[in-house]
C-alpha positions in Angstrom: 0.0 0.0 0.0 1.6 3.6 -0.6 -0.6 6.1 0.5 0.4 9.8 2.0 -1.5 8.9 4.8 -2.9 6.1 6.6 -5.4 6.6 9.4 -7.0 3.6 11.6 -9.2 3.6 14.3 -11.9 1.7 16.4 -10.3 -1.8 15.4 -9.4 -1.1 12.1 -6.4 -3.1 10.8 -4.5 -3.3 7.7 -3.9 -7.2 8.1 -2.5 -10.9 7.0 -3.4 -13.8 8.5 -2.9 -17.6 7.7 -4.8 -20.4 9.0 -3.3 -23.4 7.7 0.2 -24.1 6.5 2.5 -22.3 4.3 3.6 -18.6 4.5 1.1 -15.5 5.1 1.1 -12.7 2.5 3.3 -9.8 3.5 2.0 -6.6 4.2 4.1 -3.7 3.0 3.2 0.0 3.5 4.8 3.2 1.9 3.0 6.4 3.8 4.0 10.2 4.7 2.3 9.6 8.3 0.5 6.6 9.7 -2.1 7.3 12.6 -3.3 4.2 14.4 -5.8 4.7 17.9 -8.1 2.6 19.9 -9.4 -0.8 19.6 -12.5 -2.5 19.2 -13.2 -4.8 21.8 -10.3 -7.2 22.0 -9.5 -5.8 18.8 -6.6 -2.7 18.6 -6.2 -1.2 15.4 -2.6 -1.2 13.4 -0.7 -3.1 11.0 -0.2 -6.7 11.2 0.7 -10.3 10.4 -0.5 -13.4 12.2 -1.0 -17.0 12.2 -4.2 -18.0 13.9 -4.6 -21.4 16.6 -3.9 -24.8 14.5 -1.9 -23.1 11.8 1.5 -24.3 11.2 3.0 -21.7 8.9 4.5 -18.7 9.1 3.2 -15.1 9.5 4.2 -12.6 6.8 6.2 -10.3 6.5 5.5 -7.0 7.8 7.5 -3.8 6.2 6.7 -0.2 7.4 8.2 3.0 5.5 6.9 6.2 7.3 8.2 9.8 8.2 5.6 9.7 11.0 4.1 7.2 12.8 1.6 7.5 16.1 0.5 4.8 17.8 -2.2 5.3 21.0 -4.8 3.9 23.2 -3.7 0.4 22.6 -3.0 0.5 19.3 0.0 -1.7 17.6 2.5 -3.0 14.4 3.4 -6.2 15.0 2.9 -9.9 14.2 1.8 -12.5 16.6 1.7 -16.2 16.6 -1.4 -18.0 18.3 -0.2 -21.7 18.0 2.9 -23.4 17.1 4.3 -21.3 14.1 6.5 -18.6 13.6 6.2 -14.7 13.4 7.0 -13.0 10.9 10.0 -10.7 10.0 9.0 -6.9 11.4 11.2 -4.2 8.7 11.2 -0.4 9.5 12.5 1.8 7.0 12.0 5.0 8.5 12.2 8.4 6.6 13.5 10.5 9.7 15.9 9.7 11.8 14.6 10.3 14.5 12.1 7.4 14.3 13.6 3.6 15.2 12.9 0.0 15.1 11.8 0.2 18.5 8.5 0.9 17.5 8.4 -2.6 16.1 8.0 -5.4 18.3 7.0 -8.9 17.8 5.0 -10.9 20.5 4.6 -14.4 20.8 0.9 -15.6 22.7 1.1 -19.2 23.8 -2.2 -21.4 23.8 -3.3 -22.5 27.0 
């Protein structure tokens, strides 16, 4: 997606997810600022790849280019595993330096 700006909110979610086996589709987004706030339930808004219970492939990759990116009330980038799979790769290329990586984190949920 290249856009000059991206805006999600209330749940909204710019999203691959696999089910099964093999490798998710990777999400790649090109934007002057990115604006993610909120959630929906148990649902935060953001960019992301995951691999849902009983899957056993891998997430996609997720690539972020931005010169500005806000994330609030809960909102996040990341990609998440919800079985026994991997994550996927998380790639910031940011614009200004003044943004890092560190914005960027992967998480890991374990079934119970």
């Amino acid at each position: 997606m290249n856009t000059q700006r991206l805006s999600l909110s209330n749940g909204s979610q710019v999203e691959s997810v696999i089910s099964g086996a093999g490798i998710g589709g990777a999400v790649t987004i090109q934007a002057d600022e990115i604006a993610a706030f909120g959630a929906l339930q148990d649902s935060p808004s953001g960019l992301r790849t995951d691999v849902f219970p009983g899957a056993t492939g891998r997430a996609g990759n997720l690539s972020v280019t931005t010169r500005t990116l806000t994330l609030r009330d809960g909102a996040e980038v990341g990609s998440a595993v919800f079985g026994d799979a991997r994550g996927g790769t998380l790639r910031s290329m940011p614009l200004n330096p003044s943004i890092s990586a560190a914005w960027l984190r992967e998480r890991v949920y374990f079934p119970r």
